[in-house]
C-alpha positions, 0 to 999 in steps of 0.5 A, spaced: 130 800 653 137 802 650 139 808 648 138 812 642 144 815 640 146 821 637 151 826 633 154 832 639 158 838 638 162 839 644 165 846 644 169 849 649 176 852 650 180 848 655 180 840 653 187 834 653 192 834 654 191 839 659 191 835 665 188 838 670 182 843 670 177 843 666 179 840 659 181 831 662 174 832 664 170 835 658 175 831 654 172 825 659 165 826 657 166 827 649 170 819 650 165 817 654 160 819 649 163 816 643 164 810 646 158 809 647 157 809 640 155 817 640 157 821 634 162 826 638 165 833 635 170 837 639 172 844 638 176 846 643 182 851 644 189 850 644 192 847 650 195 852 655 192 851 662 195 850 667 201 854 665 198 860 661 203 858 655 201 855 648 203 847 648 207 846 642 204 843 637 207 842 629 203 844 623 198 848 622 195 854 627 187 850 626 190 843 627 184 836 627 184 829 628 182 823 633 182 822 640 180 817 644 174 816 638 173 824 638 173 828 632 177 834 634 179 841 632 184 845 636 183 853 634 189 857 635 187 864 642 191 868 645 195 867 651 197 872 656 202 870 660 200 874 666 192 874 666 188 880 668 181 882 667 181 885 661 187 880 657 183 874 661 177 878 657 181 878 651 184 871 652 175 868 651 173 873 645 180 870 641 177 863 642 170 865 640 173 869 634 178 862 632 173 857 633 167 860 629 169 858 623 171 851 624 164 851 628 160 853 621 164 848 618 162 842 623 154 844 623 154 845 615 157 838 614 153 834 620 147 837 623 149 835 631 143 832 635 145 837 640 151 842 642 155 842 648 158 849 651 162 849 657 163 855 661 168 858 662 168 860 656 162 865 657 165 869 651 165 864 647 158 861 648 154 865 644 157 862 638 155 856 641 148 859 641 148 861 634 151 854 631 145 851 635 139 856 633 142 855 625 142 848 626 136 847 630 139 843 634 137 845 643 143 848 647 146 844 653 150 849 657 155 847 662 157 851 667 164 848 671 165 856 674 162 862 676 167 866 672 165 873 673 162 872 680 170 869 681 173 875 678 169 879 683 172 874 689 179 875 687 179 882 686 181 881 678 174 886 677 169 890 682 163 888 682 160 896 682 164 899 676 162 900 669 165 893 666 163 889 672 156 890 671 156 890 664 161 883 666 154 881 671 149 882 666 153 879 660 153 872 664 146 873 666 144 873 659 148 868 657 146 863 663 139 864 661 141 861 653 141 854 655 135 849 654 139 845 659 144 848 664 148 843 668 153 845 674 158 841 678 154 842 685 147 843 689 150 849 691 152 852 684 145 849 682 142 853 686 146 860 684 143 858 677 137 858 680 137 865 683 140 868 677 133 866 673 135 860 669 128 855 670 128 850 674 127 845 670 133 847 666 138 846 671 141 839 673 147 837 677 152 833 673 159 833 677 166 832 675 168 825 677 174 821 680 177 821 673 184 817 676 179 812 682 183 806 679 190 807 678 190 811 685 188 805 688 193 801 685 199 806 686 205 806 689 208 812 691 214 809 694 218 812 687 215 818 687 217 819 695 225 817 693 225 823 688 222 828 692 227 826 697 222 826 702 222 818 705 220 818 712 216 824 712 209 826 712 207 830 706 202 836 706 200 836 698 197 841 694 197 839 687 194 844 681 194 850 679 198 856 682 193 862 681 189 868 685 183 863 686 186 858 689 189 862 695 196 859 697 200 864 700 195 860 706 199 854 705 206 858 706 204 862 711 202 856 716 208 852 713 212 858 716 207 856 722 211 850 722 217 850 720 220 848 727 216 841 725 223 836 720 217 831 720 212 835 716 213 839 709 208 842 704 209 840 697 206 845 692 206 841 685 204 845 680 204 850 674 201 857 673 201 864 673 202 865 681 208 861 682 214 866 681 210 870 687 209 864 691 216 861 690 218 869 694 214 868 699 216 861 701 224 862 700 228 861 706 223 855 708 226 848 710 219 845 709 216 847 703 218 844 697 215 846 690 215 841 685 212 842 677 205 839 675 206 832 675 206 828 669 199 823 666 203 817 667 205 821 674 199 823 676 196 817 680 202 816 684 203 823 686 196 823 689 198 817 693 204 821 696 201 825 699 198 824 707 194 830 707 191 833 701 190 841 702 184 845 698 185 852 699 180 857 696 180 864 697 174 868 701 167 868 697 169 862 692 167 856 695 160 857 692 163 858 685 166 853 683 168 845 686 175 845 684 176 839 680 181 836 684 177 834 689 174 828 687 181 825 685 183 828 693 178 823 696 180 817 691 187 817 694 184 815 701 187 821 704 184 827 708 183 833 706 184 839 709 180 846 706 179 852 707 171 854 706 166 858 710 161 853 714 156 851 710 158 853 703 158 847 698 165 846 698 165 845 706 159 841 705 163 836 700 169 836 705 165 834 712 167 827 714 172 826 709 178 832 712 178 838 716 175 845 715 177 851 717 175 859 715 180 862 708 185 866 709 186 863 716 194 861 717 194 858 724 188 853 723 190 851 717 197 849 721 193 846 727 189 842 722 194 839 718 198 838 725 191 835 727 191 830 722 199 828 722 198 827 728 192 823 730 193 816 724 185 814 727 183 820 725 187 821 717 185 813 716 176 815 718 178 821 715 181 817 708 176 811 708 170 816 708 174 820 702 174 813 698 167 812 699 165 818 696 169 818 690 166 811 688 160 812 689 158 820 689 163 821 683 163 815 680 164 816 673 159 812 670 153 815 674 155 822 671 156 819 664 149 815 665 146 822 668 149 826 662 146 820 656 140 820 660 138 828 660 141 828 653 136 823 649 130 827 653 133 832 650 134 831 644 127 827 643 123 834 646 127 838 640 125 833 635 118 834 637 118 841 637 114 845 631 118 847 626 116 854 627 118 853 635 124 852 632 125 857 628 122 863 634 127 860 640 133 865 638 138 863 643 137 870 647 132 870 652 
């Protein structure tokens, strides 16, 4: 029975051309959708991410046109260029604030089937709320990151003052809004779980290997030669340079062994932690930092690498899957993470890398000696990875999952009584 197609709205703050995090995959899903033959609309923010700094684009603050079959309006927001807890809070409200209006217009000139929010922004998914509930449209609500909870792990925000706690019950409230919450781990599913979302709201959908093919078929031969590291065995972190990632690790087990000349660590990337980064690692022979590797780039540099890195500091392994590691795992390389046993980041990497505690420099440089070391060992480790990535993060799977869920959706909010519609206020 073919599916029904539909009219979405897809709203969230980060979309393309930002080429990692969260946008290629919201992004991903809104052309997948339209191929499909869906109606897809986007509101999305201004691209900044991984850098901080507003990409540069001609005319007009609120800028609309069509991408990969998307109708999509990018709004203007502020951007710190240094983010803290409260400029990061400010960075969210200036989205909600810019994107509202184009909001308004999208629902008032097409009445959408459905409105997808993704989280983060948190901030912003009451507006999101809002033009669902004037619409009577039903609220799908995707959560790619714990941002509060992140926060308190990073030590941006203490989670016993006055604003942490006003922080925790805002995304309480706001999680419990969605007539579907959908994350990208069990692990995730299951804070969903505990925050008080029901049960049969929740649904895993994951981020997907968005480069599968093109890192099958790269040849990083190229890429090799201008980094001048022919002959050498890379140690890759490719992504962004931030508190939560954790990578004063990667350069202290670097310094660990920097006695090696056939090993180096590469940290390719942008953001706001990158100057700090580079301080800490000068004088070392055998970490090279590199920019954030260009779309048509992308698929080589992943292949460089020999061994991908993954760190995440204390306490985040639960909140967020990072989005790289599906891509990680298409390259046919191991991964080397640093996780806490049993959480889900930990879980996803078992049998395709090796696992060793946050924040521990010496058994990551063990680790990754481990691998560089044992070939038998890297090509298991890389072939499982590889296996993975076609077949728990094949896009299709996600897409189908997503199109499935949305139909029955949209076909239980069609059903619904008018007056149901009308009492089921986006606040719970």
């Amino acid at each position: 029975m073919p599916t029904e197609k539909t009219s979405l709205l897809v709203f969230g703050i980060n979309y393309a051309p930002e080429l990692i995090g969260i946008g290629p995959y919201t992004a991903g899903l809104a052309e997948e959708m339209a191929a499909r033959g869906h109606r897809v609309r986007a509101v999305v923010g201004q691209p900044y991410y991984p850098s901080w700094r507003v990409q540069k684009r001609a005319g007009r603050a609120w800028q609309s046109g069509t991408r990969g079959g998307v109708e999509v309006t990018y709004c203007p927001l502020y951007v710190p260029r240094r983010p803290t807890a409260l400029r990061r809070l400010a960075h969210y409200a200036s989205f909600a604030a810019t994107a509202a209006l184009p909001l308004a217009r999208a629902i008032m000139r097409e009445k959408p089937s459905a409105v997808l929010a993704i989280a983060p922004s948190l901030a912003a998914v009451p507006v999101a709320a809002l033009a669902a509930h004037i619409a009577g449209a039903p609220l799908w609500l995707h959560v790619q990151d714990f941002e509060v909870e992140m926060a308190f792990a990073t030590g941006m925000l203490s989670a016993d003052t006055r604003l942490g706690r006003v922080a925790r019950n805002f995304e309480k409230s706001v999680l419990l809004r969605g007539d579907i919450v959908s994350t990208i781990s069990q692990k995730m599913c299951q804070r969903l779980d505990v925050v008080g979302v029901d049960r049969e709201r929740i649904m895993e959908l994951r981020n997907w290997a968005n480069h599968a093919e093109r890192i099958d078929r790269a040849d990083s031969a190229e890429i090799r030669r201008e980094w001048g590291l022919e002959g050498k065995t890379i140690a890759l972190y490719s992504g962004n340079i931030a508190a939560k990632q954790g990578l004063e690790v990667v350069v202290d087990a670097a310094r660990a062994l920097s006695a090696r000349r056939d090993l180096v660590f590469v940290i390719c990337g942008e953001g706001p932690n990158r100057e700090e980064l580079e301080a800490r690692a000068e004088g070392l022979g055998n970490v090279v930092f590199r920019p954030l590797a260009k779309e048509e780039q992308f698929a080589e540099v992943m292949k460089a690498a020999d061994i991908h890195l993954m760190p995440q500091v204390a306490g985040a392994a639960d909140l967020v899957l990072p989005s790289k590691l599906p891509n990680m795992l298409a390259s046919g390389k191991p991964v080397v993470a640093t996780a806490a046993a049993g959480t889900g980041l930990a879980n996803e990497v078992m049998g395709c890398g090796l696992v060793v505690p946050p924040g521990d420099a010496a058994a990551l440089a063990r680790a990754v000696e481990k691998v560089a070391r044992d070939r038998e060992l890297a090509e298991a480790l890389g072939a499982e990875g590889r296996r993975r990535a076609g077949t728990r993060w094949a896009m299709d799977l996600m897409a189908n999952r997503f199109e499935k869920r949305l139909g029955r959706l949209v076909a239980e909010q069609a059903q619904m009584p008018i007056s149901d519609k009308s009492e089921a206020m986006p606040a719970r």
